[in-house]
N, C-alpha and C positions, 0 to 999 in steps of 0.2 A: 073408803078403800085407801090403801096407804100401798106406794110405790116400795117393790126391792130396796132400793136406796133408804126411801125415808123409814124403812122398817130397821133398817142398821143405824141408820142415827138417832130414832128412838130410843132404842134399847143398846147401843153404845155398842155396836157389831161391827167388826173390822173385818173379818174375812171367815169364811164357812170352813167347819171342820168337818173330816169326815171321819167315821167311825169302821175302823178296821181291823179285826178283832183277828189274831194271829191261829197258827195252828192248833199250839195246845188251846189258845185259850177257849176257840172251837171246843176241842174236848169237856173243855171245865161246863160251858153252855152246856154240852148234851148231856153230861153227868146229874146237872140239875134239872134239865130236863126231863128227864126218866127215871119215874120214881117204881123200885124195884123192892119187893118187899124180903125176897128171899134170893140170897144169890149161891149157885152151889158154891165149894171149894174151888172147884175148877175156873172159875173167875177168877179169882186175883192169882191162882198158877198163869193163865192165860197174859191175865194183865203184865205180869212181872216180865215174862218172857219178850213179853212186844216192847216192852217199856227199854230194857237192857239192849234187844235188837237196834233201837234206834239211836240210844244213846252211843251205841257201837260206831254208829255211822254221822252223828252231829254232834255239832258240841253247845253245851248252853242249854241242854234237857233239863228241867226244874225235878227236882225229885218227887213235885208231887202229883206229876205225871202218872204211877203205877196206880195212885189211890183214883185217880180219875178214869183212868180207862176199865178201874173196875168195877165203879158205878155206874158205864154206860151198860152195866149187863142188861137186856142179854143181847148187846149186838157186842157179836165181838171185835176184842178192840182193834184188832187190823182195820175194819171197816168205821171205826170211830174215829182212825186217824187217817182216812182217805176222806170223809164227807167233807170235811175244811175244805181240802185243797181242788177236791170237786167241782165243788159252789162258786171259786173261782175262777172256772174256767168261761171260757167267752159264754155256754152254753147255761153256765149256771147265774145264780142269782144271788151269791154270797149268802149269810145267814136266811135269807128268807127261803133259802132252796134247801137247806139243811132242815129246818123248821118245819117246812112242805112236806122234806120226805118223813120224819114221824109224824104228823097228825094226818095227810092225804091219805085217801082207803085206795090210791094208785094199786092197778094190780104190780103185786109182787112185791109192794112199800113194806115200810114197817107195823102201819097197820091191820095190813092183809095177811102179816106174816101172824099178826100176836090170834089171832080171829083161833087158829089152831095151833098154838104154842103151847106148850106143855113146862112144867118147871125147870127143866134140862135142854129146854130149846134152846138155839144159839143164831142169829140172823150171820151169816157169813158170805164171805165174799164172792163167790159163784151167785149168792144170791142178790147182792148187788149189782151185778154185771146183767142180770136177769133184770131189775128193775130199771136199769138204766136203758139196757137194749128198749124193752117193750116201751118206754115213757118218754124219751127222750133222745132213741136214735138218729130222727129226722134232725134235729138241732144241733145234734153231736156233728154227725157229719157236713154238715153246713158253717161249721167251727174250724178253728185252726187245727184242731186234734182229729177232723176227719179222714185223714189217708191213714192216719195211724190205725184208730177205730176200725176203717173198712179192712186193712190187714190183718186185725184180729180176730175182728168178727169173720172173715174167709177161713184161719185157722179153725176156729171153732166149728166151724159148718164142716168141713174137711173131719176134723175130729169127729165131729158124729153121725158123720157117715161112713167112718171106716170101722171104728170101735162098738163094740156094743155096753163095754164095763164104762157105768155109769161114772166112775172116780174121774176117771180119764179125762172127760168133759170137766169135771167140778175142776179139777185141779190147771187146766188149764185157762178156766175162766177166769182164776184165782190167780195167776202170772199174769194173764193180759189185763185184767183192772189195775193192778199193782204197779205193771210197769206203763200202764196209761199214764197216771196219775200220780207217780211217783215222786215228783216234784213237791217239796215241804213238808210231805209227810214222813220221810225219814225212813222209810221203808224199802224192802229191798227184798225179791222174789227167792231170796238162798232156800237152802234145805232146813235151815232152824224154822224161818216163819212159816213154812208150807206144813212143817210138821208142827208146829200151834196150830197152823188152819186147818191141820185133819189129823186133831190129836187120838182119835178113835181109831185108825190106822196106823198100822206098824211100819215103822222106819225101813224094814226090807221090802214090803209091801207099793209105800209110798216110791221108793228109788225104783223099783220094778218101772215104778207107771212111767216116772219120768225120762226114765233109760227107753220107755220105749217113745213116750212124745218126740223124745232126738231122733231116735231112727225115723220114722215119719217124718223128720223135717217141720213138726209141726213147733217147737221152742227148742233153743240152744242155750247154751250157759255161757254167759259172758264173764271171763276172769277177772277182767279191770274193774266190773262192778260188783262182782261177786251175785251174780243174779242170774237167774232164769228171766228169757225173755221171749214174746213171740216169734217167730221165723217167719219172711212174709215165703214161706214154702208153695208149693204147687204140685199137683200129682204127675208133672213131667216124671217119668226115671232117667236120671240124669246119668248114671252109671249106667244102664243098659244100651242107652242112644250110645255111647264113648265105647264101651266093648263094641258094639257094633261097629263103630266106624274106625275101629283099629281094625279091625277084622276084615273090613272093605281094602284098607288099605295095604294090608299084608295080601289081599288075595291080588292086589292090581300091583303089586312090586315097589320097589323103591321109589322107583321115579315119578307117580301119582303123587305120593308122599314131599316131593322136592316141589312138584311143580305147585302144587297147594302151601306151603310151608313158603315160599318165592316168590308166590301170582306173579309169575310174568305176563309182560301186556304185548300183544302183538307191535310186530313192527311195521309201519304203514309206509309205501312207497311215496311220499309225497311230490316227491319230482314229476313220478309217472303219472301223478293224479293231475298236477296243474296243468303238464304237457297233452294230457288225452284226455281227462276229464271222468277215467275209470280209476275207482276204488281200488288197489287190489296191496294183499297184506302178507306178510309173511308171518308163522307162531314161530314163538321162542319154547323149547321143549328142552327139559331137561333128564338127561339119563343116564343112571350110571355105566360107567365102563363095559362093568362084565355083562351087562344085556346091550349092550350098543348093537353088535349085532344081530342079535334077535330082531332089537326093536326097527332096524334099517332094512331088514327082508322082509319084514311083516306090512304090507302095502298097501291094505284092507283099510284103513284107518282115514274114515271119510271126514273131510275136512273141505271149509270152502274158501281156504287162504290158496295162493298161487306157492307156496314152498314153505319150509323151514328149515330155522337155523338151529340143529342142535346142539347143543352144547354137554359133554359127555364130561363125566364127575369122578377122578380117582375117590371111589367113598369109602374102595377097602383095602386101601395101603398100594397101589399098583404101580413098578415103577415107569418110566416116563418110556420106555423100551418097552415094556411091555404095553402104555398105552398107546404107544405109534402103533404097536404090532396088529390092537384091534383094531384102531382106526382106519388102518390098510385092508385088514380082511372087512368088516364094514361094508367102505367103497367098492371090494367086488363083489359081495354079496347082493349090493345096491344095483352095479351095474347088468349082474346078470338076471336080474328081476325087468328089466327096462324093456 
């Protein structure tokens, strides 16, 4: 048996290389890996379009990128150029998890997909989000990509249980892998790649869906990236609780509205507390002018402070005469309530 050591001075070994095979060349791997005997047309349309998308958004794309993502038929190429960047995630296993997923009969693999593939099949990215969930959830979320993951996968669940059209789900699984994993793949969630990923639907069709994923809260469109991304949404109605609570507020008057808008904090007698050893506080209440007196005859208002100080608010132009004026009627309104 020969030591680490004396195995590098045998064989004249200075330091360990490792082998780490880039995005494309990822691709070039699975191109030669999948031997495909018939590819329709629609492959190298597909391929072209992915291939331009990317190079739109990096630079240094080899142009022999289009002929390789259209040899990985039939997965299509969006998902030929996410498995690279996959495998290196803490959860994956670099080439050996790419490898995995075509020969493993994992459900929902590539294997399990070809079992019922037909010449016009296409392994697409909904169905990847499928193989990833069922095989590899536990690990995902256990990974630095986990809160990510668990906010997509919450949209997804939300999505199919509000929706019954089945696009709805695909197309959303198909932003949340994309913008999982978006990193080196060169890929970007826009309306060009969605409509490669669901070239059998129409452009008005596809935008319906998406126009409504927004409403739902379930993905937003970010400009700076030019992508569709998840929304970590929730079924609060956020709009309805806010009419609501404008509505509370217009029915309790201005002054609710000041005093929430202000949070005043009571003012505490501390003299009185060291000298006698009782607690006792007075509220700060804010109200405008034109109800001051309302608010100073109305004597109903149980409270367990020993007074307050209001302090009254010209809020609708009132001049300084006119606010003496209430401030006087106020005080006798106050005194003959006593």
């Amino acid at each position: 048996m020969f030591t680490s050591s004396e195995i590098r001075k045998r064989f004249n070994l200075s330091k360990d290389f490792s082998v780490n095979a880039s995005g494309e060349e990822q691709v070039e791997l699975l191109a030669r890996a999948i031997d495909s005997t018939s590819r329709p047309k629609t492959a190298a349309t597909l391929a072209k379009g992915v291939a331009n998308i990317i190079r739109a958004h990096r630079t240094g794309v080899s142009t022999s990128l289009e002929t390789a993502l259209g040899q990985c038929w039939p997965l299509h190429p969006s998902v030929a150029c996410l498995l690279g960047p996959i495998s290196r995630r803490r959860f994956g296993q670099n080439q050996r998890s790419v490898f995995g997923f075509l020969n493993s009969s994992e459900a929902g693999g590539f294997q399990d997909f070809l079992k019922s593939a037909t010449t016009q099949s296409i392994y697409t990215l909904h169905l990847l989000w499928d193989y990833l969930q069922l095989n590899l959830e536990p690990a995902i979320l256990a990974s630095p990509d986990g809160h990510r993951w668990a906010t997509a996968a919450e949209a997804v669940h939300r999505c199919e249980s509000r929706s019954s059209e089945k696009l709805a789900t695909e197309v959303l699984k198909s932003i949340a892998v994309i913008d999982l994993f978006r990193d080196r793949s060169g890929l970007v969630a826009n309306r060009e790649l969605l409509g490669l990923c669901f070239a059998d639907v129409s452009s008005a069709h596809l935008k319906r869906v998406l126009d409504d994923l927004i409403k739902a809260s379930l993905v937003v469109f970010r400009q700076h990236l030019d992508s569709y991304v998840t929304f970590a949404g929730s079924d609060f109605d956020f709009e309805a609780a806010l009419k609501d609570e404008r509505e509370q507020l217009e029915r309790a008057g201005g002054s609710l509205a000041l005093e929430r808008l202000a949070r005043m904090q009571p003012i505490v007698a501390k003299r009185h507390y060291d000298q006698t050893g009782a607690m006792r506080w007075f509220d700060v209440q804010l109200v405008e002018l034109k109800t001051l007196v309302e608010f100073v005859a109305d004597g109903s208002r149980p409270t367990a402070s020993i007074g307050a100080f209001v302090l009254a608010i010209a809020a609708h132009g009132e001049s300084e005469e006119e606010a003496e004026r209430i401030v006087v009627e106020a005080r006798r309104r106050r005194a003959e309530n006593r």
